[in-house]
C-alpha positions as CSV (number, residue, x, y, z in Angstrom):
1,X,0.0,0.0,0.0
2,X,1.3,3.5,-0.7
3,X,1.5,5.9,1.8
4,X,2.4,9.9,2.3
5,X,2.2,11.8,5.6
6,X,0.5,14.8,6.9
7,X,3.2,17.0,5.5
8,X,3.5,15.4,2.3
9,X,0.3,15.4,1.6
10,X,0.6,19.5,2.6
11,X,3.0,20.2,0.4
12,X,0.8,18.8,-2.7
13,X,-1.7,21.4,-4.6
14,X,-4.4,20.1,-5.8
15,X,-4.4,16.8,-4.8
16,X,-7.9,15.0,-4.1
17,X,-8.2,13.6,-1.1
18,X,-11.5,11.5,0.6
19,X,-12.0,11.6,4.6
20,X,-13.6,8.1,5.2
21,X,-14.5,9.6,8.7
22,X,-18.1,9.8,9.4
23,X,-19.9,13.0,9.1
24,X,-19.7,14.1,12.5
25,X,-16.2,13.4,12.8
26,X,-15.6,15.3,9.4
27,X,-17.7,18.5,10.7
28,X,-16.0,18.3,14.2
29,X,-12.4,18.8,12.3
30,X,-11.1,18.3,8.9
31,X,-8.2,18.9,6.8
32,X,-9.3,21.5,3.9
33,X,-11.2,20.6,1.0
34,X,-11.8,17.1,1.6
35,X,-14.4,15.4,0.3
36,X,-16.3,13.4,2.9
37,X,-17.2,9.9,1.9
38,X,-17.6,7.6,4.8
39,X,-16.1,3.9,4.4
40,X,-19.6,2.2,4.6
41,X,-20.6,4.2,1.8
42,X,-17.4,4.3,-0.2
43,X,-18.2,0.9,-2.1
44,X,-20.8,3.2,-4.1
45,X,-19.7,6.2,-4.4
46,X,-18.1,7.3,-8.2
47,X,-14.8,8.7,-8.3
48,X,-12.1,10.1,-10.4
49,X,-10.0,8.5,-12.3
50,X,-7.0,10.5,-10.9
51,X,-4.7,9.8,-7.9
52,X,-6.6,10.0,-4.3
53,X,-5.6,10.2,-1.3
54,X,-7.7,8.4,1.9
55,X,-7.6,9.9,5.2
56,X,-9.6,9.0,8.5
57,X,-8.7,9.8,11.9
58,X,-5.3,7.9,12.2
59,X,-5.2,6.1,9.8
60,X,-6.3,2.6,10.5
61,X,-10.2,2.7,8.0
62,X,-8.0,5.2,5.6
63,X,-5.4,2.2,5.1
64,X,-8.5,-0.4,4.5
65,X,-9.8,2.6,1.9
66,X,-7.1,2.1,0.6
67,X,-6.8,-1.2,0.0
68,X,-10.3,-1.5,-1.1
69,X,-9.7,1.4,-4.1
70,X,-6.7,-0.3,-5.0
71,X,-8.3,-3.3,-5.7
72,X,-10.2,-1.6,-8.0
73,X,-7.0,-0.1,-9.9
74,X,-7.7,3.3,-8.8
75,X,-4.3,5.0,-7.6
76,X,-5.4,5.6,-3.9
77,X,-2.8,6.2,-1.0
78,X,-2.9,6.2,2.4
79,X,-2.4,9.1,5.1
80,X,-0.4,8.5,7.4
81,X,-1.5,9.7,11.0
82,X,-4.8,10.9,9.4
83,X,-6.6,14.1,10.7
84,X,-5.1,13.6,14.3
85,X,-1.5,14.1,12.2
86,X,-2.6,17.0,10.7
87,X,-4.0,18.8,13.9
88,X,-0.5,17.4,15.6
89,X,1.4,19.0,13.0
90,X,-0.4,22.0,13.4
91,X,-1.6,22.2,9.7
92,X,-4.7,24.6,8.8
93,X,-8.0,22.7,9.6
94,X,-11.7,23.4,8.8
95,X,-14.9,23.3,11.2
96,X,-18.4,22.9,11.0
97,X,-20.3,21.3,8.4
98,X,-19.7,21.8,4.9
99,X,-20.7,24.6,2.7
């Protein structure tokens, strides 16, 4: 499984990146411009064809994201540390629900 941490993944513009956390954990803190697609629901959701990158809280249900998108030959990597990282590292966050 590929993997990048929280300051990697920083230093990237533009990159896509999915929060498998669930909605409540994604409005209570998130990294900025995420786009929030819980695990249970990820097996349905449509994505790009473009590289991802799968975040959670720490990193354990971002690592089985993961696994699961690269079984399907999308070119999905894992966060590192997740959202707790990020905070950790003192990296900008968002709040609240989103827009």
């Amino acid at each position: 499984m590929k993997e990048i941490t929280v300051t990697e993944l920083a230093a990237l513009t533009g990159a896509t990146v999915i929060d498998v956390r669930e909605p409540d954990e994604y409005a209570a803190v998130r990294v900025p411009g995420v786009i929030n697609i819980p695990l249970g629901q990820l097996t349905e959701a449509e994505l790009p064809d473009e590289p991802l990158y799968v975040i959670c809280a720490s990193g354990g249900r971002s690592a089985r994201a993961t696994d699961y998108l690269a079984s399907r030959d999308l070119d999905a990597t894992n966060v590192a540390g997740g959202t707790n990282g990020w905070v950790q590292a003192g990296l900008p966050t968002e709040r609240g629900p989103s827009a």
